[in-house]
ZADOBA-443860 format. One record per atom (N, C-alpha, C): residue in three letters; x, y, z. Coordinates in steps of 0.02 Angstrom, whole numbers, plus 50000, padded with zeros to 5 digits. Layout:
<site resn="Ala" c1="X" c2="Y" c3="Z"/>
...
END
This chain:
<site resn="Unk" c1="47417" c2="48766" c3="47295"/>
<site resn="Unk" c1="47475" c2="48801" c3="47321"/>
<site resn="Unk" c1="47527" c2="48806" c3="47265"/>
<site resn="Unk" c1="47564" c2="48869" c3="47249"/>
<site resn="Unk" c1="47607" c2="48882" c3="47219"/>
<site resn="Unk" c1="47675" c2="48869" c3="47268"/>
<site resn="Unk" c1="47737" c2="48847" c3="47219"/>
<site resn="Unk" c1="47810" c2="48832" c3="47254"/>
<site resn="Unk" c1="47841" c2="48840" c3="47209"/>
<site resn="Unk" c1="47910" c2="48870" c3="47226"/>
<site resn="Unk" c1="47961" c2="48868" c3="47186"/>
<site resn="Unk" c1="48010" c2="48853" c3="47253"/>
<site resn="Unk" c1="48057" c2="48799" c3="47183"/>
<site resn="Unk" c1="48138" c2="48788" c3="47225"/>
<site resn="Unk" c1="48200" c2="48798" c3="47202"/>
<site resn="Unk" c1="48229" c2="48828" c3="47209"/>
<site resn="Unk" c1="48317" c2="48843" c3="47200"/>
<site resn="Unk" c1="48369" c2="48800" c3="47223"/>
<site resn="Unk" c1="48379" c2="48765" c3="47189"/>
<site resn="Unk" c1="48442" c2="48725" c3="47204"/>
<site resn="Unk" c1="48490" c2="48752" c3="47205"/>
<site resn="Unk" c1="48531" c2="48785" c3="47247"/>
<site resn="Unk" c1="48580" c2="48831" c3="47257"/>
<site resn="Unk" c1="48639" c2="48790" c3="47263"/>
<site resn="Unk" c1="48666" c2="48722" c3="47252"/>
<site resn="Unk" c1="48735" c2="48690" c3="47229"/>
<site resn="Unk" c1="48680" c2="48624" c3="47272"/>
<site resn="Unk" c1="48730" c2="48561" c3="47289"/>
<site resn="Unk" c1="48719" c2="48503" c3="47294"/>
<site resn="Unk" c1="48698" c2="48485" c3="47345"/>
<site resn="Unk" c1="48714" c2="48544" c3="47380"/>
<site resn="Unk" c1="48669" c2="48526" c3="47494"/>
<site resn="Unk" c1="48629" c2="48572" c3="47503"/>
<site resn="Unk" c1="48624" c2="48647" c3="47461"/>
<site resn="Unk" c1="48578" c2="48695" c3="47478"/>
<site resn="Unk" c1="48530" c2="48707" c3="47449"/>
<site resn="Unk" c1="48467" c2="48708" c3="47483"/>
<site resn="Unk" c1="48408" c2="48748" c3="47418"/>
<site resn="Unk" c1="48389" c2="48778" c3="47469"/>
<site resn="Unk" c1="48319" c2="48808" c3="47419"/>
<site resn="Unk" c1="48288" c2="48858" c3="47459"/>
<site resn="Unk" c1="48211" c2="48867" c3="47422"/>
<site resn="Unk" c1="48165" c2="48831" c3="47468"/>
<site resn="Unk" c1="48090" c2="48836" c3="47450"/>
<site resn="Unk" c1="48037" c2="48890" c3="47460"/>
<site resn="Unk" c1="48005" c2="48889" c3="47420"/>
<site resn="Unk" c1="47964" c2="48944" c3="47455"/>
<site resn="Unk" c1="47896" c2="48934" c3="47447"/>
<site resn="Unk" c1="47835" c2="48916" c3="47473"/>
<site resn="Unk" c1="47770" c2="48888" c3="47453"/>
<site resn="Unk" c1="47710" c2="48938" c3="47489"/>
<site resn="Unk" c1="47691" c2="48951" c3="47416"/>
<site resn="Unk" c1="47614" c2="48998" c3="47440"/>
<site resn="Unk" c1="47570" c2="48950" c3="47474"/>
<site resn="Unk" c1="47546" c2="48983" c3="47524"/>
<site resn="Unk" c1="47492" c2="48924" c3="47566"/>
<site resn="Unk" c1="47414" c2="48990" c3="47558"/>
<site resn="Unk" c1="47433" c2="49026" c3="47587"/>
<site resn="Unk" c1="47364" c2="49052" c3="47542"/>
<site resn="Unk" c1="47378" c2="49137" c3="47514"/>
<site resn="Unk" c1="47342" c2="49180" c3="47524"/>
<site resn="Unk" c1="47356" c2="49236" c3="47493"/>
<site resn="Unk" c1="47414" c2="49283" c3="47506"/>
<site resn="Unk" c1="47411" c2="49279" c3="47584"/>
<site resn="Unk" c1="47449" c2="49321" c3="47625"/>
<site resn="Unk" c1="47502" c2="49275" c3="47673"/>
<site resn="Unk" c1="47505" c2="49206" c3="47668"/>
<site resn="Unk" c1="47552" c2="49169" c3="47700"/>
<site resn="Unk" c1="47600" c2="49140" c3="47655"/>
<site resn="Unk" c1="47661" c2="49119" c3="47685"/>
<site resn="Unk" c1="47694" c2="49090" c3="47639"/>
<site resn="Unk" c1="47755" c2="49037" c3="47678"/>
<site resn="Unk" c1="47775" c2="48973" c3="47654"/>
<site resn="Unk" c1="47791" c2="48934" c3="47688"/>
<site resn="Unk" c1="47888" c2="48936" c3="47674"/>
<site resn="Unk" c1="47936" c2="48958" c3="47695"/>
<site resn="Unk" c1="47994" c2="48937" c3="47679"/>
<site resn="Unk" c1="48028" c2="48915" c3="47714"/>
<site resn="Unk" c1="48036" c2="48861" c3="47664"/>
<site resn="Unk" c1="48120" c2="48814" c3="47697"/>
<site resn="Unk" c1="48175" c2="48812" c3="47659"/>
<site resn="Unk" c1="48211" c2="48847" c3="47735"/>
<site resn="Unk" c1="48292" c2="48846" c3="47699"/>
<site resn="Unk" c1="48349" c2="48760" c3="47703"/>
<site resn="Unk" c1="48376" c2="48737" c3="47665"/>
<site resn="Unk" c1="48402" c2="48694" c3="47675"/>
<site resn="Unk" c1="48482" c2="48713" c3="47669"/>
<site resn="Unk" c1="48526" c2="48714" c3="47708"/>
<site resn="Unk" c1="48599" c2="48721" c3="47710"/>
<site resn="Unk" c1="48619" c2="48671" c3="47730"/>
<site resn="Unk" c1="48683" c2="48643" c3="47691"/>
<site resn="Unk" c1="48721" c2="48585" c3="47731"/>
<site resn="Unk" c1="48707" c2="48549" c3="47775"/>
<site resn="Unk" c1="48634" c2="48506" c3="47759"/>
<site resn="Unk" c1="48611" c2="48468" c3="47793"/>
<site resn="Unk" c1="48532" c2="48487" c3="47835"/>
<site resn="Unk" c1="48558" c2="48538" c3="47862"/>
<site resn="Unk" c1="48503" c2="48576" c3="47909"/>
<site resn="Unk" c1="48449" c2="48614" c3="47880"/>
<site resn="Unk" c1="48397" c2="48601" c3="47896"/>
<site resn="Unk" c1="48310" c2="48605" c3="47895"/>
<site resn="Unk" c1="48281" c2="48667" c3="47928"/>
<site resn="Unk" c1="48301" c2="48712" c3="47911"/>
<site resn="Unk" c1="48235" c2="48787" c3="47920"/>
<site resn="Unk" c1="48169" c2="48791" c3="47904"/>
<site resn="Unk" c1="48129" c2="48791" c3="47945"/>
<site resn="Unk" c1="48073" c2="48809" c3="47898"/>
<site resn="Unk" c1="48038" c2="48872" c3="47947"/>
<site resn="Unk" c1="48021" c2="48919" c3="47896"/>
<site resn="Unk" c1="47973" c2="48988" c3="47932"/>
<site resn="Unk" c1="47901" c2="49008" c3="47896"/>
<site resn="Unk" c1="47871" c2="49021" c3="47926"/>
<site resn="Unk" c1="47797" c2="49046" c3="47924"/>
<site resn="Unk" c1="47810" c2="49134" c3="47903"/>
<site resn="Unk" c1="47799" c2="49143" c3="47838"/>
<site resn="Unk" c1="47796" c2="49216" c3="47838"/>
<site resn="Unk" c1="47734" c2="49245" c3="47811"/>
<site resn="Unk" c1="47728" c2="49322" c3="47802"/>
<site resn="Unk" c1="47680" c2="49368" c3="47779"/>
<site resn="Unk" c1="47692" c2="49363" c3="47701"/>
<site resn="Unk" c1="47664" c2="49394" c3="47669"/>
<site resn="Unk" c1="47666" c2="49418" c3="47602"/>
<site resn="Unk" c1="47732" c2="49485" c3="47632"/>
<site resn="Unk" c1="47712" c2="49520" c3="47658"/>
<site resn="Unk" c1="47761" c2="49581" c3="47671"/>
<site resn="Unk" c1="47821" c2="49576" c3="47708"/>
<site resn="Unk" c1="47822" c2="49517" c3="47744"/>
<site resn="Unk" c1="47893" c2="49500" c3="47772"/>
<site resn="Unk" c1="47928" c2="49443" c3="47733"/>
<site resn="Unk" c1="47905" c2="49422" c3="47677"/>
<site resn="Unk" c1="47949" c2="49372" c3="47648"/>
<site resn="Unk" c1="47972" c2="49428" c3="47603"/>
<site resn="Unk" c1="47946" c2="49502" c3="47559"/>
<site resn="Unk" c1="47979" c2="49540" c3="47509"/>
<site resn="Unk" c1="48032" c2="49584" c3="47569"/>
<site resn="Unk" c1="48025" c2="49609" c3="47647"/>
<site resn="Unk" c1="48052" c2="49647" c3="47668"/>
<site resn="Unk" c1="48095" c2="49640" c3="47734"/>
<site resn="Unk" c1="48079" c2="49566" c3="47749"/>
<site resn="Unk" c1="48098" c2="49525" c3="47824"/>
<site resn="Unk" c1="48173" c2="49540" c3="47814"/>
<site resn="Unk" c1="48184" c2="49578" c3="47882"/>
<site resn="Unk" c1="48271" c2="49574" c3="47896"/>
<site resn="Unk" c1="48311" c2="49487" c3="47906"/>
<site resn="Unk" c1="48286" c2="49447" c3="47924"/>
<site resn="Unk" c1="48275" c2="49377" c3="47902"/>
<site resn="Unk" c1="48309" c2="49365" c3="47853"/>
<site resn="Unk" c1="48280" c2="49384" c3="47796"/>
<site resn="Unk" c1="48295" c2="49358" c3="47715"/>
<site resn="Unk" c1="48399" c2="49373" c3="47697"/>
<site resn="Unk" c1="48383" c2="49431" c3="47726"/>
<site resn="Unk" c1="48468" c2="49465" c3="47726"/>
<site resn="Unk" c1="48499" c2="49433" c3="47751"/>
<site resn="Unk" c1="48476" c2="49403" c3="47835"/>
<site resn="Unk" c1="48536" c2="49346" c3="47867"/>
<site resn="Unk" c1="48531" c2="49301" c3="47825"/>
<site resn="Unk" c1="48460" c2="49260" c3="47778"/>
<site resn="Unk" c1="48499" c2="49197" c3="47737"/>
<site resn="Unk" c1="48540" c2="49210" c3="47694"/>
<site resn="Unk" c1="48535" c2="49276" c3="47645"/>
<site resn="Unk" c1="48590" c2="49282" c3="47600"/>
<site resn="Unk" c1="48648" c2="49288" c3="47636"/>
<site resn="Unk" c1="48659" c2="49334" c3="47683"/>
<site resn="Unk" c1="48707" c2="49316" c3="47730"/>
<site resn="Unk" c1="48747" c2="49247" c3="47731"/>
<site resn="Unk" c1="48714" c2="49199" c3="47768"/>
<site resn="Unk" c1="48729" c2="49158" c3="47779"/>
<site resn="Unk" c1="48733" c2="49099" c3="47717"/>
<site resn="Unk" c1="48703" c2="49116" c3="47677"/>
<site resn="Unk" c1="48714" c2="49066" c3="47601"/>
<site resn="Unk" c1="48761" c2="49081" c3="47589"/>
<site resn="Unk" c1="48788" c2="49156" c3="47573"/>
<site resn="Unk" c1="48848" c2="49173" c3="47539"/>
<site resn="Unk" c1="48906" c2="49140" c3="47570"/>
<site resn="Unk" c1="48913" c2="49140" c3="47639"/>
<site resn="Unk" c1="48984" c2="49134" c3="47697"/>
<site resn="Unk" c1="48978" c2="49073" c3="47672"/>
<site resn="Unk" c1="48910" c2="49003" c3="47661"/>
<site resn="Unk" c1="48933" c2="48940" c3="47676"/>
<site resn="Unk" c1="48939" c2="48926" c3="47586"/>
<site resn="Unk" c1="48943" c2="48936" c3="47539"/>
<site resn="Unk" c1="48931" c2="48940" c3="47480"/>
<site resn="Unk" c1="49002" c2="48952" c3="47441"/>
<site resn="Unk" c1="49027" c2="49002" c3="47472"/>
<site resn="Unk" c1="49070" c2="49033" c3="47455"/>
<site resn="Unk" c1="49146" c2="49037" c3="47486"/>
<site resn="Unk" c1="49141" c2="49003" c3="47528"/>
<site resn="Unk" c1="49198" c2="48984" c3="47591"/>
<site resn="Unk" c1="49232" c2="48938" c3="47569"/>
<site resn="Unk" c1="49299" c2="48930" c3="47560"/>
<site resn="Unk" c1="49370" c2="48914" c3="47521"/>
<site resn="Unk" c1="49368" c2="48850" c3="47554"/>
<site resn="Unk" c1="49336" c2="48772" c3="47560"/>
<site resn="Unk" c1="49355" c2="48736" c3="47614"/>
<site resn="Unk" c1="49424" c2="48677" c3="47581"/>
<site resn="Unk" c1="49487" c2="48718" c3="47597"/>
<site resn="Unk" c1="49538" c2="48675" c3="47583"/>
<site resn="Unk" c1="49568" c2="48663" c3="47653"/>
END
């Protein structure tokens, strides 16, 4: 199995692990909390999915917490 991980600052990453040709294993990790999804080869390059995590990475990533 192939994986790559992104450490996206000190609470977030983001995994992604080939399990076989056409599957693929990702877990999102945000501030604590544990995602993990079962995708295609064609829905991990095109999943409306992917947009809510950038979505949602950016808001928690990028959010002023004073």
């Amino acid at each position: 199995m192939k994986s790559v991980n992104f450490q996206l600052d000190h609470h977030n990453s983001l995994e992604i692990t080939q399990i076989n040709d056409q599957l693929y294993e990702m877990r999102l990790s945000v501030n604590g909390s544990i995602s993990i999804f079962y995708l295609t080869r064609e829905q991990l390059c095109t999943d409306s999915r992917i947009e809510a995590f950038q979505d949602r990475l950016s808001s928690d990533l990028f959010t002023d917490n004073k």
